[in-house]
C-alpha positions in Angstrom: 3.3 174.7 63.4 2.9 171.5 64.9 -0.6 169.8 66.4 -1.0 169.6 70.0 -2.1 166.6 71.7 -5.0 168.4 73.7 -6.1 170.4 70.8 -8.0 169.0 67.9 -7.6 170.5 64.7 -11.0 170.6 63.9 -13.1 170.3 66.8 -10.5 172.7 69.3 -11.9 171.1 72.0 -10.3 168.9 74.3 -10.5 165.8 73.6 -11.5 162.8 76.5 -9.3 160.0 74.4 -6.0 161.8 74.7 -6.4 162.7 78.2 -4.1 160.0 79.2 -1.7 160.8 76.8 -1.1 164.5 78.2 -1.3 163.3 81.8 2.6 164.0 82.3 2.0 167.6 80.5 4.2 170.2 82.2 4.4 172.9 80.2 1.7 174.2 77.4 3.0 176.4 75.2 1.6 176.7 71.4 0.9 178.4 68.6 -2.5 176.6 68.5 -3.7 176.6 72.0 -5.3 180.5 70.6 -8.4 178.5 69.8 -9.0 176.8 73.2 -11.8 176.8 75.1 -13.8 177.2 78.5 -14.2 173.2 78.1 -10.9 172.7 77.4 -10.1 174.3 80.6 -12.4 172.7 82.6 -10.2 169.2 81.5 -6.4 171.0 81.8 -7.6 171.8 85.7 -7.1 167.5 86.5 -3.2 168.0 84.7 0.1 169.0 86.4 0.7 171.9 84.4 3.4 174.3 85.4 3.5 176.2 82.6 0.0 177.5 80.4 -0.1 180.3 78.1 -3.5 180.9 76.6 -3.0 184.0 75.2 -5.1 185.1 72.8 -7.7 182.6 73.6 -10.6 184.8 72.8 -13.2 182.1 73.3 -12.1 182.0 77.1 -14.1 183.9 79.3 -14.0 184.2 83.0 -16.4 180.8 83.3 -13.5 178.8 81.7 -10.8 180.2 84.5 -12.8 179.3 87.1 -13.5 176.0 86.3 -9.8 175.6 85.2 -8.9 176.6 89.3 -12.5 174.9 90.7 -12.4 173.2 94.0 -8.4 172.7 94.8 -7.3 170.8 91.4 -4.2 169.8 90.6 -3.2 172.7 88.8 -3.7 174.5 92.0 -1.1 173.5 93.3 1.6 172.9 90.4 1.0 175.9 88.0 3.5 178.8 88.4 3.4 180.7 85.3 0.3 181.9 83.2 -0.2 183.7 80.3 -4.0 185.2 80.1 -2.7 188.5 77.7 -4.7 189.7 75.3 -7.9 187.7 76.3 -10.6 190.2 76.0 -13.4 188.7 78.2 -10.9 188.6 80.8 -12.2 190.4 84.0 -11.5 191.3 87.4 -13.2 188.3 88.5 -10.7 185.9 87.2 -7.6 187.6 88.4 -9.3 187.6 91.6 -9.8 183.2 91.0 -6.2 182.8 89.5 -4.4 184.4 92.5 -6.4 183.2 94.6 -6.7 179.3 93.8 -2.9 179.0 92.0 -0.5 178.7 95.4 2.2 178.2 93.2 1.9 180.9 90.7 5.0 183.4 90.2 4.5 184.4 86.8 1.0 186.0 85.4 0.8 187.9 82.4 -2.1 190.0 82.0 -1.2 192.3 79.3 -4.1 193.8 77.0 -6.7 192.3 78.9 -9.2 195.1 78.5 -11.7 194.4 81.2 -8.8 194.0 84.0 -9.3 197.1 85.7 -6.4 199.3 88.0 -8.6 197.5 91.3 -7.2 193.5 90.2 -3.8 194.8 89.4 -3.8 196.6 93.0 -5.0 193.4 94.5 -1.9 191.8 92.2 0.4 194.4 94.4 -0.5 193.8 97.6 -0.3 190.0 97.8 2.1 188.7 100.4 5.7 187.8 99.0 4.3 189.6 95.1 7.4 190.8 93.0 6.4 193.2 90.3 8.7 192.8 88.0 7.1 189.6 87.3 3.5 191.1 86.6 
């Protein structure tokens, strides 16, 4: 398993130095990112991420999402697929801020998120232009 650039083997925290060296980031996708955080987010909001699987990320809570989607950043607008699975503080609250905020998403993976209740994955259904195959 190889380091990332935004994660930091000891402090798993995103770190302000590197920022410019991930500014062309599309996709994140690692073994590592597990141990990201809310703060973490609140700096991968300001990339041009298409791609971001946090699965697993247990010290993510719905604080960390929002900030992550706050006030029209960047990812806003280039994200399309998202991997939240198996985060278990996770809640309604934040599906409600993903699909909301992420006008580009296509992809959302949701899986074993024990909080999301059947009312966010109805709300998931009855978007406009929604394809369930990809939920």
């Amino acid at each position: 398993m190889r380091s990332h650039p935004l994660v930091s083997g000891t402090s798993n925290l995103l770190n302000e130095d590197k920022c410019y060296k991930v500014s062309l980031v599309r996709r994140l996708h690692e073994d590592n990112l597990n141990s990201i955080t809310d703060l973490a987010l609140l700096g991968a909001g300001d990339l041009l991420i298409v791609q971001l699987w946090i699965r697993s990320c247990e010290r993510v809570i719905d604080k960390g999402i929002k900030s992550l989607f706050h006030a029209d950043r960047k990812i806003c607008k280039t994200l399309s697929v998202l991997n939240v699975g198996y985060i278990p503080k996770i809640t309604n609250a934040a599906i409600f801020t993903i699909t909301s905020a992420a006008k580009a998403l296509t992809d959302l993976s949701i899986g074993f998120c024990d909080e999301v209740t059947d009312a966010a994955v109805q709300m998931l259904m009855d978007r406009p232009n929604h394809n369930s195959s990809q939920l």
